[in-house]
DRENDO-1510 file (C-alpha; in Angstrom, 1 decimal, always signed):
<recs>
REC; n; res; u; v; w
REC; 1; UNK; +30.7; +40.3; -113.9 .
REC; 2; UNK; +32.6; +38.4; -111.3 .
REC; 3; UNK; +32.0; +35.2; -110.6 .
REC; 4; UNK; +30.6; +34.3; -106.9 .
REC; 5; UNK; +32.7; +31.2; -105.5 .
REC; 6; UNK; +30.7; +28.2; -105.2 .
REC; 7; UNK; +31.5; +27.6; -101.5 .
REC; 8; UNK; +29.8; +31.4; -100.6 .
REC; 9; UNK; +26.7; +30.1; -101.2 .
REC; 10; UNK; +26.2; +26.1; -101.1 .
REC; 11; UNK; +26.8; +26.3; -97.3 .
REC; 12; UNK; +24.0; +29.0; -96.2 .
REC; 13; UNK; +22.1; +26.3; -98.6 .
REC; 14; UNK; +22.7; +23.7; -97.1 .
REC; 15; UNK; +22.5; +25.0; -93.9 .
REC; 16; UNK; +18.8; +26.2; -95.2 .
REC; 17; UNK; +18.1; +22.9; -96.3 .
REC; 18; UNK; +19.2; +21.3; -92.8 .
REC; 19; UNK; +16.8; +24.2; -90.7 .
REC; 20; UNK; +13.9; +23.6; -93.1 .
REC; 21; UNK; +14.3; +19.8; -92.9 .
REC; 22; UNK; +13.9; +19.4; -88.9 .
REC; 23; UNK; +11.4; +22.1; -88.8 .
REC; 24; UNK; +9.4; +19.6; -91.2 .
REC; 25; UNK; +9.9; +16.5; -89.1 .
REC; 26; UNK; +9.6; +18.4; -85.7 .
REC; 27; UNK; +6.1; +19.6; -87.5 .
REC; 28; UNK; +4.8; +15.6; -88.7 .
REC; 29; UNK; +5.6; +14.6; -85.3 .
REC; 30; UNK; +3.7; +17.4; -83.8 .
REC; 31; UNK; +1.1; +16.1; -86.2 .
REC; 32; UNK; +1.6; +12.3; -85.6 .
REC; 33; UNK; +1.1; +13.4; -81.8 .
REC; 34; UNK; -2.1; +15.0; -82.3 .
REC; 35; UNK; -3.3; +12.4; -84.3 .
REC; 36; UNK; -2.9; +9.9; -81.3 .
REC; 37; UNK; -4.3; +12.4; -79.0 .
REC; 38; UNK; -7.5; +12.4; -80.9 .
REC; 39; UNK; -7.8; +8.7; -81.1 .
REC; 40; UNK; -8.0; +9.1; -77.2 .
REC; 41; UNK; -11.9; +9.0; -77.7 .
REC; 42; UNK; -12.0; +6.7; -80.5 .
REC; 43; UNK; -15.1; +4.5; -80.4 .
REC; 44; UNK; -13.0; +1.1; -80.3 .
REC; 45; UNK; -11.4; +0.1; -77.1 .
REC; 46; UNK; -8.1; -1.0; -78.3 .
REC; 47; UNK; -7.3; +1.8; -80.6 .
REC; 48; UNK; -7.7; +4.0; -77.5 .
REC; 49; UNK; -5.5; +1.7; -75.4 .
REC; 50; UNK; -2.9; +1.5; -78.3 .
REC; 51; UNK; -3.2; +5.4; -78.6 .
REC; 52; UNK; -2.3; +5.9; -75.1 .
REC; 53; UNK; +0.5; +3.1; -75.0 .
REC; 54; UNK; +2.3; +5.4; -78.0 .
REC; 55; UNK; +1.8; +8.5; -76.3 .
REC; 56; UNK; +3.6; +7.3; -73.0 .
REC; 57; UNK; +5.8; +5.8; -75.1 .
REC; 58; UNK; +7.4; +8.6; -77.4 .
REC; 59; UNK; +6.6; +10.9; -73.7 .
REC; 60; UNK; +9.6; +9.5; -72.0 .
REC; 61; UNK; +11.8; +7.9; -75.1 .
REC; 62; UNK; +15.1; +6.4; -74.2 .
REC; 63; UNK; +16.6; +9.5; -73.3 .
REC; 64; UNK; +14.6; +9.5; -70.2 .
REC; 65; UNK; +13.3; +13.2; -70.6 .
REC; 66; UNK; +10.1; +14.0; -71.3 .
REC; 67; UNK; +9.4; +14.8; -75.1 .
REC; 68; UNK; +7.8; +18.5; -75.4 .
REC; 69; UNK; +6.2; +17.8; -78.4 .
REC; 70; UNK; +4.0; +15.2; -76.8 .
REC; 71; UNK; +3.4; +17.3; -73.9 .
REC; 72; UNK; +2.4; +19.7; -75.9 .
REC; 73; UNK; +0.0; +17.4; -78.0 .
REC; 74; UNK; -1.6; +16.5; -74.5 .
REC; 75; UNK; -1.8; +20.2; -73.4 .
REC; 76; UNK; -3.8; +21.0; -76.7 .
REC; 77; UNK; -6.3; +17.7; -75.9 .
REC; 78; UNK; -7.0; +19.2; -72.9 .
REC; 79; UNK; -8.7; +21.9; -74.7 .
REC; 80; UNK; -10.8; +19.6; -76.7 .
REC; 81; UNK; -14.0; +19.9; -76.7 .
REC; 82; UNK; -14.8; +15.6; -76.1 .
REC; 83; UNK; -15.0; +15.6; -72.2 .
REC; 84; UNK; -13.3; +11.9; -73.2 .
REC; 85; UNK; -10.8; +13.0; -74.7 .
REC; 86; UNK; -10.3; +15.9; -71.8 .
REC; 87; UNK; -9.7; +13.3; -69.0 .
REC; 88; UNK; -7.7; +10.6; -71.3 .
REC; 89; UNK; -4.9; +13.8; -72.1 .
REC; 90; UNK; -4.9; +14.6; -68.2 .
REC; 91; UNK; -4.5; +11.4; -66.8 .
REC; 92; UNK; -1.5; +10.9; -69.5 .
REC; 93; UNK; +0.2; +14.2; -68.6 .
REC; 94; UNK; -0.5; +12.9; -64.9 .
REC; 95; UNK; +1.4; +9.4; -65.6 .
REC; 96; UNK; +4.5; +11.1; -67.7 .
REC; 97; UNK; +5.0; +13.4; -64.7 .
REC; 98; UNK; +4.7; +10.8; -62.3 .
REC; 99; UNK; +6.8; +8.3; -64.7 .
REC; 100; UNK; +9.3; +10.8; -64.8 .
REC; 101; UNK; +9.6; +11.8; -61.4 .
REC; 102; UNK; +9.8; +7.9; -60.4 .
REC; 103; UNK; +13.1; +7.9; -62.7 .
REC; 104; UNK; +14.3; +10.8; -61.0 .
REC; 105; UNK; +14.2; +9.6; -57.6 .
REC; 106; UNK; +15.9; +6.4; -58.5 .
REC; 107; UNK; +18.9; +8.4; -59.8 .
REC; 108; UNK; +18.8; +10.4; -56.2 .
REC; 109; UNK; +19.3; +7.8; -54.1 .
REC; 110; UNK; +22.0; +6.5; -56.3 .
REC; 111; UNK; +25.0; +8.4; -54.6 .
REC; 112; UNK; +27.1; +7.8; -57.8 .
REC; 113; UNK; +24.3; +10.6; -59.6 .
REC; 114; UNK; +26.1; +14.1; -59.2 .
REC; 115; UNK; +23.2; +16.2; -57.3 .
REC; 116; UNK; +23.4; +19.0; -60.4 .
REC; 117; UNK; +22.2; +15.9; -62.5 .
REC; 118; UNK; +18.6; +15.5; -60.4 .
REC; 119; UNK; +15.7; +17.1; -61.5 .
REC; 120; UNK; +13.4; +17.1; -58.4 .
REC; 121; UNK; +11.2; +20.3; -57.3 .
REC; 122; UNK; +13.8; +22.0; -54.4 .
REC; 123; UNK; +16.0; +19.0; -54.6 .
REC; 124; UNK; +19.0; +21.5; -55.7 .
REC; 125; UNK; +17.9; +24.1; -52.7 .
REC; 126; UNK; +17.5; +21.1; -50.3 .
REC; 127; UNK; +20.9; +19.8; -51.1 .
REC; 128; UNK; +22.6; +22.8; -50.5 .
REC; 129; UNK; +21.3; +23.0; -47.5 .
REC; 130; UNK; +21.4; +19.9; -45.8 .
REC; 131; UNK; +23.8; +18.1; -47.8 .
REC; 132; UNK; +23.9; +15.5; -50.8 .
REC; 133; UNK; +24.9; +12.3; -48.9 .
REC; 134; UNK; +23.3; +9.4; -48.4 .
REC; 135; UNK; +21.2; +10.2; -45.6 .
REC; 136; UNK; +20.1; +13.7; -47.5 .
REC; 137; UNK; +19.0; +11.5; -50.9 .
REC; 138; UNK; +17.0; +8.7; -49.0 .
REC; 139; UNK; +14.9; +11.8; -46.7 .
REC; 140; UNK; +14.4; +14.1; -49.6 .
REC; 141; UNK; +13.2; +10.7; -51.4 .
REC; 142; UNK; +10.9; +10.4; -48.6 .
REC; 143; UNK; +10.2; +14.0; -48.5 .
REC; 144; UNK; +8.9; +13.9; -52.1 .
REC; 145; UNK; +6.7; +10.8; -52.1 .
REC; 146; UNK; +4.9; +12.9; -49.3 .
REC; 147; UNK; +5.4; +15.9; -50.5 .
REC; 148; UNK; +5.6; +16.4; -54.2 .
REC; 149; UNK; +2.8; +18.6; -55.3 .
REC; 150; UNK; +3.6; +21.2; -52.1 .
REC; 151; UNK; +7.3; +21.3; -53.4 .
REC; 152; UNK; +6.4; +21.3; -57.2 .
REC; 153; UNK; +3.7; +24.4; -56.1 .
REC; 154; UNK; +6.7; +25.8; -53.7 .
REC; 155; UNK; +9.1; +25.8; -56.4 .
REC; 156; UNK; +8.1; +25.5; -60.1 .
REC; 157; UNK; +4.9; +27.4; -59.8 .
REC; 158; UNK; +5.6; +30.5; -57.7 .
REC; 159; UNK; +8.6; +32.8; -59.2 .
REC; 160; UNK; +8.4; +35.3; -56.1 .
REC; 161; UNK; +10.7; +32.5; -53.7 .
REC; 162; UNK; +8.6; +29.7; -51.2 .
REC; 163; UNK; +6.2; +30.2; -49.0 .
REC; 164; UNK; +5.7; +28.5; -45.8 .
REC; 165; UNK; +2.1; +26.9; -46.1 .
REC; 166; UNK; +1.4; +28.3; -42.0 .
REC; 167; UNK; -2.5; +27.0; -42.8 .
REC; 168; UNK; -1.5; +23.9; -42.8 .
REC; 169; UNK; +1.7; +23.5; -40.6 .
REC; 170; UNK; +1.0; +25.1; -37.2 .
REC; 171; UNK; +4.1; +24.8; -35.4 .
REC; 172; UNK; +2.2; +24.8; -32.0 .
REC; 173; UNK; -0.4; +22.2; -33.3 .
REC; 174; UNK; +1.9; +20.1; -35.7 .
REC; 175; UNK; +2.6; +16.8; -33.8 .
REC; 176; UNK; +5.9; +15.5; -33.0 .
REC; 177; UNK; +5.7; +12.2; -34.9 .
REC; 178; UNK; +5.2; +14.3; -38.1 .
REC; 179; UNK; +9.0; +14.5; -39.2 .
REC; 180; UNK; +8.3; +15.0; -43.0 .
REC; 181; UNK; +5.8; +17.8; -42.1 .
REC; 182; UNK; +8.4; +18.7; -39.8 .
REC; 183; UNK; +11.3; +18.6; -42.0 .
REC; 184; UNK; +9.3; +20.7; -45.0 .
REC; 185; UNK; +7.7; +22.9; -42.8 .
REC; 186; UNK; +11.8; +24.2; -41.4 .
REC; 187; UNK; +13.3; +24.0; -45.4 .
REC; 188; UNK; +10.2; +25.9; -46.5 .
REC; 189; UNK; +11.2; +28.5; -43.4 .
REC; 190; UNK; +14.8; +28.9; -44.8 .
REC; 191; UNK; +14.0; +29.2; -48.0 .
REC; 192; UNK; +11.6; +31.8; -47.6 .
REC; 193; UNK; +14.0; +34.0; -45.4 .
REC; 194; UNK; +16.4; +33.9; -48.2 .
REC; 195; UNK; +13.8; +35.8; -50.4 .
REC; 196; UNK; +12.4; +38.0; -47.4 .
REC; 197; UNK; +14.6; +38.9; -44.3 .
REC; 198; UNK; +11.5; +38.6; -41.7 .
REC; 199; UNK; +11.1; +38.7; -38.4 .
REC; 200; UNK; +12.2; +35.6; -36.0 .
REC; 201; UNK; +9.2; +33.4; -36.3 .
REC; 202; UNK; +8.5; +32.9; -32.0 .
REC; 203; UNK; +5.8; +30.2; -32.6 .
REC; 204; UNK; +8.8; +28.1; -34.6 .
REC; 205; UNK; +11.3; +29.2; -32.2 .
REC; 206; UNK; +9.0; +28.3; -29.2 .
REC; 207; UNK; +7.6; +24.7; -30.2 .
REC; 208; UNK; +11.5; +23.5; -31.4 .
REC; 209; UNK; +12.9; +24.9; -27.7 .
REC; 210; UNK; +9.8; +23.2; -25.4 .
REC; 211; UNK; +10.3; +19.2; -25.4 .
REC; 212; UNK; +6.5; +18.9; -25.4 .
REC; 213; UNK; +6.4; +20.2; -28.9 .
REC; 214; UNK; +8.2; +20.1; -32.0 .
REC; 215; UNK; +9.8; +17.3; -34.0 .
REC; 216; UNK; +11.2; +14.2; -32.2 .
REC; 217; UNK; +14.9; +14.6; -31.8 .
REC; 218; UNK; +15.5; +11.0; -32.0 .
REC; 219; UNK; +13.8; +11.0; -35.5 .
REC; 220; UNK; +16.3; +11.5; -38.5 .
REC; 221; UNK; +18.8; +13.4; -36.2 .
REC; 222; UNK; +21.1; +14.4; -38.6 .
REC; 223; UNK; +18.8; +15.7; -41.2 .
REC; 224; UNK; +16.8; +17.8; -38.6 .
REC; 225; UNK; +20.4; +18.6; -36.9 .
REC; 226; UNK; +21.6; +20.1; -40.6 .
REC; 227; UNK; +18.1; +22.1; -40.7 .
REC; 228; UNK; +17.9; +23.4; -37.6 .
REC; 229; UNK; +21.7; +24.4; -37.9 .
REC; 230; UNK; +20.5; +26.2; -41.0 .
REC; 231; UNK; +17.6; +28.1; -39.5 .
REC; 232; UNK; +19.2; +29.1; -36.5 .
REC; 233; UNK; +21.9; +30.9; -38.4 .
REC; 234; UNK; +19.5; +33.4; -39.9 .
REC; 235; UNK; +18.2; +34.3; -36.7 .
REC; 236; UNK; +20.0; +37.7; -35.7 .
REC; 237; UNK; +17.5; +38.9; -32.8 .
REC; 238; UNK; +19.4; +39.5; -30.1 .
REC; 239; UNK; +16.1; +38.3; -27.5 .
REC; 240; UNK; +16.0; +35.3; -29.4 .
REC; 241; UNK; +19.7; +33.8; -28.1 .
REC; 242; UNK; +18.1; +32.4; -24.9 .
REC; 243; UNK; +15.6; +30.0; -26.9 .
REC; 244; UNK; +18.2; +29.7; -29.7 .
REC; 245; UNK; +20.6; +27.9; -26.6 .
REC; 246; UNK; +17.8; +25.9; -25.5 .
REC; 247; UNK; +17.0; +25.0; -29.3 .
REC; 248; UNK; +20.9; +23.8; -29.7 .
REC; 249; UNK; +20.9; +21.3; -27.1 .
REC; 250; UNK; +17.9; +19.8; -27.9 .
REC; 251; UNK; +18.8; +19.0; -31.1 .
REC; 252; UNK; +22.9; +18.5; -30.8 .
REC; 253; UNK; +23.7; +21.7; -32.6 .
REC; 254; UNK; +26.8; +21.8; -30.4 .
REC; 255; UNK; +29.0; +24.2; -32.5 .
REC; 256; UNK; +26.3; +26.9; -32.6 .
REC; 257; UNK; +25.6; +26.1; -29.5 .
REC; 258; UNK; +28.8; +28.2; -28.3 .
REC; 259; UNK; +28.9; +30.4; -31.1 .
REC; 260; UNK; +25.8; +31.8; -29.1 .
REC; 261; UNK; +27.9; +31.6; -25.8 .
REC; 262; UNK; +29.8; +33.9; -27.2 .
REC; 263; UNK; +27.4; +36.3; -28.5 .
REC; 264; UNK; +25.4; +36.5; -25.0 .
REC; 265; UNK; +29.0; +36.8; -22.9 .
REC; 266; UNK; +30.0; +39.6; -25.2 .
REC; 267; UNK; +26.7; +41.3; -25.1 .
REC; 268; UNK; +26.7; +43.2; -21.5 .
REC; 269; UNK; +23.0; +44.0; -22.2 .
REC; 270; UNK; +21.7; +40.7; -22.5 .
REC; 271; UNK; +19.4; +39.4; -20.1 .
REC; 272; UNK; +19.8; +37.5; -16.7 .
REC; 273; UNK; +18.2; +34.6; -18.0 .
REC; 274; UNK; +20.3; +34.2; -21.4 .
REC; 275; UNK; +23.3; +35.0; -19.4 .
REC; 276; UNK; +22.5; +31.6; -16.7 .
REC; 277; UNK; +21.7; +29.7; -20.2 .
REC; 278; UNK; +24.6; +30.5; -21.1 .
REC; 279; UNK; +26.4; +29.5; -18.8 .
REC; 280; UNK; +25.0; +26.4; -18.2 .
REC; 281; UNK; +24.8; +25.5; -22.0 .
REC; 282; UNK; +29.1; +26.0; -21.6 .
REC; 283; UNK; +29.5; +24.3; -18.4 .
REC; 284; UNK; +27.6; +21.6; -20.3 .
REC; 285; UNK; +29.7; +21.8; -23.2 .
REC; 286; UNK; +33.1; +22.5; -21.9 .
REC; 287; UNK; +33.3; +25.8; -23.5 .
REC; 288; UNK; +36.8; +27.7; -23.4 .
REC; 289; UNK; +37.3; +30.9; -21.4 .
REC; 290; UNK; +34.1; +29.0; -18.9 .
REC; 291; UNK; +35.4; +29.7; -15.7 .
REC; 292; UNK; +36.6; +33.5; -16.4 .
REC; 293; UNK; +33.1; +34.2; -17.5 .
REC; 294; UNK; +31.6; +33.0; -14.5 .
REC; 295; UNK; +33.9; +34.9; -12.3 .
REC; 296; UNK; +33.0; +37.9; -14.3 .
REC; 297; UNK; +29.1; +37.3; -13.4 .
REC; 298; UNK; +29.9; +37.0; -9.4 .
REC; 299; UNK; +28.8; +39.8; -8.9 .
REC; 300; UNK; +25.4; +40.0; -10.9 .
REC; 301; UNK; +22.7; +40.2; -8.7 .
REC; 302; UNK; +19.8; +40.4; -11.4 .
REC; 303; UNK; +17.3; +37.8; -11.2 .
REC; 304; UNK; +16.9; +35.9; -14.5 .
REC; 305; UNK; +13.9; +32.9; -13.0 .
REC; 306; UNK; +11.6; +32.6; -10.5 .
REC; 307; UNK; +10.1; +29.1; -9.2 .
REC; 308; UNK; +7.3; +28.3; -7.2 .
REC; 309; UNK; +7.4; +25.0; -5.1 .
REC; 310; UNK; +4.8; +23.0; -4.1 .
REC; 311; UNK; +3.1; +21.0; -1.2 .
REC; 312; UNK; +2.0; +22.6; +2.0 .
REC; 313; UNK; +4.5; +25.5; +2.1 .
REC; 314; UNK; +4.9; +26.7; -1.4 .
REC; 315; UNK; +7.8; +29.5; -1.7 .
REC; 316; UNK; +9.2; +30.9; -4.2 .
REC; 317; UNK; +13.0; +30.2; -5.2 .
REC; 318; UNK; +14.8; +33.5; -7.1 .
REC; 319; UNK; +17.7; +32.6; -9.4 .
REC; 320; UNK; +19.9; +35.4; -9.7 .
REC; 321; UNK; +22.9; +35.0; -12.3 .
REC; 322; UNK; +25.1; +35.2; -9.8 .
REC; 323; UNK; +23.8; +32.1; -7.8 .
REC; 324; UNK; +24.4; +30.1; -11.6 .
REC; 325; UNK; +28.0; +31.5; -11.4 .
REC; 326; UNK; +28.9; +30.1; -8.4 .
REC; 327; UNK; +27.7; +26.5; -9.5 .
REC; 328; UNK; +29.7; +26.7; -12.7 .
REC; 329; UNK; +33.0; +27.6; -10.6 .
REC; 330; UNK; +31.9; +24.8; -8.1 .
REC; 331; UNK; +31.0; +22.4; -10.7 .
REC; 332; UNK; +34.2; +23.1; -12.7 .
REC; 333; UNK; +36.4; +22.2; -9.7 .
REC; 334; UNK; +34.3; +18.9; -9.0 .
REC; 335; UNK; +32.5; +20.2; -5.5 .
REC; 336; UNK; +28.9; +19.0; -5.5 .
REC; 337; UNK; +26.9; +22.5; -5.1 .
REC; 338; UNK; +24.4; +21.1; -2.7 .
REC; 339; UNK; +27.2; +20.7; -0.2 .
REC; 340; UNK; +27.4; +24.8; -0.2 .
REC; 341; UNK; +24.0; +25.3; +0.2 .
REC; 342; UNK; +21.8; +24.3; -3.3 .
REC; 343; UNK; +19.6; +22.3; -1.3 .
REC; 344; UNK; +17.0; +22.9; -3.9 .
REC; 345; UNK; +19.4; +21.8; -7.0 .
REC; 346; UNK; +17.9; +19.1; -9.6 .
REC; 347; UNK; +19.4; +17.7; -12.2 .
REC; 348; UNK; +18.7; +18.1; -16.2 .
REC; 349; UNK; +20.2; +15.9; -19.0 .
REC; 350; UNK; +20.8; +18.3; -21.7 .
REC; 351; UNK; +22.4; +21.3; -19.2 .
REC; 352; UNK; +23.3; +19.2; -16.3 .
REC; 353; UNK; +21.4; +21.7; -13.7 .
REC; 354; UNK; +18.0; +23.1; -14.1 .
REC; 355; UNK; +18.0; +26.4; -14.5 .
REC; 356; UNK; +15.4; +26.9; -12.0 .
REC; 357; UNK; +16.7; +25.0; -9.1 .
REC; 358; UNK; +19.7; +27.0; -8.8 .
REC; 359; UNK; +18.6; +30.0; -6.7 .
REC; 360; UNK; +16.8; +30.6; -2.9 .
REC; 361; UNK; +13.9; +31.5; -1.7 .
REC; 362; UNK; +15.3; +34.6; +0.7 .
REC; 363; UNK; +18.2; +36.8; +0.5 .
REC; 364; UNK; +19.3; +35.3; +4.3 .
REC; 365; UNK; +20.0; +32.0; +3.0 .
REC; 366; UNK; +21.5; +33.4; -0.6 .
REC; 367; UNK; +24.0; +35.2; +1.8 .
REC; 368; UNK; +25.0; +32.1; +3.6 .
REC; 369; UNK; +25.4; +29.7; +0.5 .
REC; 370; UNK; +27.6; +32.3; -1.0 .
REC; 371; UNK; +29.6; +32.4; +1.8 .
REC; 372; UNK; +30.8; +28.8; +1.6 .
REC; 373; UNK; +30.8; +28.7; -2.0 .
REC; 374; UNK; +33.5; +31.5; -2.3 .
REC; 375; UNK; +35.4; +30.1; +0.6 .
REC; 376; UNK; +35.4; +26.6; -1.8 .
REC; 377; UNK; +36.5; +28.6; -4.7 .
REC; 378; UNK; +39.2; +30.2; -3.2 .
REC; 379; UNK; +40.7; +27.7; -1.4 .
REC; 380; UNK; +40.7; +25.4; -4.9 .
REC; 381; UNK; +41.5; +28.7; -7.2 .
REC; 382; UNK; +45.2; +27.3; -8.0 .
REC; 383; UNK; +44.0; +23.7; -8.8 .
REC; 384; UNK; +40.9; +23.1; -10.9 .
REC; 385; UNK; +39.8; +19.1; -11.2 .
REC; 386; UNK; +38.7; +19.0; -15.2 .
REC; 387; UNK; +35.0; +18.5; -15.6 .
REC; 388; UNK; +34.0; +16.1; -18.3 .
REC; 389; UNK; +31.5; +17.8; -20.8 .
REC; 390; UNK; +28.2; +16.8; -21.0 .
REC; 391; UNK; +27.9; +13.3; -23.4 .
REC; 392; UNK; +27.3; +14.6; -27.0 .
REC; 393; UNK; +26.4; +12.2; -29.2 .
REC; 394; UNK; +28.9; +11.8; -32.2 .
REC; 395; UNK; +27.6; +13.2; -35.6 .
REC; 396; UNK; +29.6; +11.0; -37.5 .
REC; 397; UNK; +28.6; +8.1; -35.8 .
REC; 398; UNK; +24.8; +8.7; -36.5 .
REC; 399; UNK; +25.5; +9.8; -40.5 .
REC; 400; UNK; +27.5; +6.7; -40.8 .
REC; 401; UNK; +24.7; +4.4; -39.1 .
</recs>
C-alpha cells in the first residue's frame, strides 16, 4: 500500500486543532459572560457592582468595539426570568451603546479620522451629502446628541430607506430657532427621495421660501446652504422653479440660483411670475446673457402679480413681465426706474426690487412709463454702465470662520 506523506495530513490537523481550539475559548467566554450576567441579581451588593464593572469592561475592550459575545450575554439576561436581573442587562446594553457612541463622536470631530472610519447612524449618508469638514463633524456631533435614537431608528432599524418623521416635524409649525430639527427634518427629506422619487413636498418648499417660516438663515449657513443645495436638486417640477428662486436667495444657494435662470428662460411655457423671478433673481446676481433676456420679454404683456395698496384710496397695481423687463434694462444701465415712471417701486435686499412694486395700477400710466423707459434704453443701447451684483456673502469666508 502506498504510503500517505506526512505533510497531506498534519496540516488539515492542525488546522482542526486550531478551529476546535477558538470555538472552545469563544464558548468559556460565552460562558464566563453568562456567569457575570447572572450575578446581576446576586443577593450581595458588591458582587453585583463587580459583575457589572466586568461586563462593561470586556464590552468595550481595548479595541474600542463592542465585544458580541457580551452583547449577546446581556441579550439572553434580558430574557431572564428575575425582573432584577432584566433591568441590570438593559441598563448595561444601554451604557455600552452609549459608551460606544461617546468614542465615536470623539473620533468625528477629530478631522485627522477618515469619515469611512466613523461608525455613527447616517453619519456616512450625512457626509456625502453635506461634506466631511470641520463644520459637517462638529453639526452632525450636534445632530446626534439630539438626535440619536431618531437616526439610529431612521437608519439601523428600518431596511426599506428613511422616513421623514412628518408627525413630529411640521414644516409649517416647526419654529425657526429649531436648526437641529431643521437640519434632520431636510437630510431625512433627501434621503427618503433617494429610496422613493415623490412628489415636490409644497409645505417644505413653502415654509423654506416665506421669511416668516423655516430655519434661520443666519443659523449654521453653510450646513443648511449644503442641504438645501441638496434638496433643491431633486426637485424636477417645473411649477416649483418660482419658489425654488425664492428658496436660493434666501439661503445663498447662488449657483443654483441661475441654474434655475436658465431653466425658466429656456422654458417658453413658464409662468409670468417665474419669468419676473427670474429676472430679478439675475439682475440680482449678475447673471450672463441678462440684458438679452430682458429684451426678449419686452413684449410680454401677461400679468405675473397683483398688489393691493392701502389707505384711503386702495388700487390695485398689475405687474406684467414686461413692466420687470424694462427695470432690468434700466437698472443694468444705472438709470433709477422711478425717474421713468415706477413711482410705486420699493426696494428688497435679497432681489433688489420687490416683485410687486414693479407694475401700475391702469394701462394709461403703463403706456406712459413705457414710453420713457424705451426712449432711456435706446438712447443708452451702445453704452451699458456695469451694475454691481447684489452683495453675496462669501462661502469660504463663513466655512473658514
Amino acid at each position: 500500500m502506498k504510503a500517505v506523506p506526512a505533510c497531506h495530513w498534519i496540516l488539515p490537523f492542525l488546522i482542526c486543532c486550531v478551529v476546535s481550539l477558538d470555538s472552545l475559548r469563544s464558548d468559556e467566554a460565552a460562558s464566563r459572560f453568562d456567569a457575570l450576567v447572572l450575578q446581576l441579581d446576586h443577593p450581595r451588593f458588591h458582587q453585583r457592582v463587580s459583575a457589572s464593572e466586568k461586563l462593561l469592561l470586556a464590552g468595550l475592550g481595548r479595541s474600542g468595539n463592542i465585544n458580541p459575545e457580551v452583547t449577546s450575554a446581556l441579550a439572553r439576561g434580558v430574557q431572564h426570568q428575575s425582573l432584577e436581573l432584566r433591568v441590570a442587562a438593559q441598563r448595561l446594553i444601554e451604557e455600552l451603546t452609549l459608551r460606544y457612541q461617546q468614542q465615536q463622536l470623539e473620533l468625528l470631530v477629530n478631522v485627522q479620522v477618515p469619515m469611512q472610519d466613523i461608525d455613527l447612524p447616517g453619519w456616512q449618508d450625512f457626509a456625502r451629502t453635506v461634506g466631511s469638514d470641520r463644520v459637517s463633524r462638529r453639526f452632525f456631533e450636534q445632530l446626534v446628541r439630539r438626535h440619536s435614537d431618531v437616526l439610529h431608528a431612521c437608519f439601523v432599524e428600518n431596511t426599506e430607506g428613511p422616513k421623514t418623521p412628518t408627525a413630529l416635524y411640521d414644516p409649517w409649525k416647526l419654529p425657526s430657532r429649531n436648526d437641529l430639527d431643521w437640519a434632520l427634518l431636510l437630510f431625512m427629506e433627501i434621503k427618503q427621495f433617494e429610496f422613493h422619487k415623490l412628489a415636490c413636498n409644497w409645505r417644505l418648499m413653502t415654509a423654506l421660501s416665506n421669511s416668516a417660516m423655516g430655519p434661520d438663515p443666519e443659523t449654521h449657513p453653510v450646513i443648511f446652504k449644503r442641504l438645501i443645495e441638496a434638496w433643491l436638486g431633486q426637485q424636477s417640477d417645473p411649477a416649483a422653479i418660482r419658489d425654488c428662486l425664492l428658496v436660493t436667495m434666501r439661503y445663498g444657494c447662488y449657483s443654483t440660483a441661475l441654474e434655475l435662470c436658465e431653466r425658466a428662460w429656456a422654458n417658453q411655457q413658464a409662468s409670468p411670475s417665474t419669468q419676473v423671478t427670474a429676472l430679478l433673481v439675475g439682475n440680482a446676481l449678475g447673471a450672463i446673457g441678462l440684458r438679452s433676456q430682458a429684451v426678449k420679454r419686452m413684449s410680454d404683456d401677461r400679468t405675473a402679480l397683483v398688489w393691493q395698496t392701502l389707505g384711503s384710496k386702495p388700487t390695485r397695481i398689475r405687474t406684467q413681465v414686461a413692466d420687470v423687463a424694462r427695470v432690468i434694462l434700466l437698472h443694468q444701465n444705472g438709470l433709477d426706474p422711478r425717474s421713468a415712471g415706477f413711482h410705486d417701486l420699493k426696494a428688497d435686499r435679497r432681489l433688489i426690487f420687490r416683485d410687486h412694486s414693479l407694475g401700475f395700477s391702469d394701462q394709461k400710466s403703463r403706456e406712459k412709463s413705457w414710453a420713457i423707459c424705451d426712449k432711456l434704453i435706446a438712447n443708452d443701447a451702445g453704452v451699458v454702465a456695469p451694475v454691481e451684483p447684489i452683495a453675496a456673502p462669501s462661502v469660504l469666508r463663513v466655512e473658514q470662520d
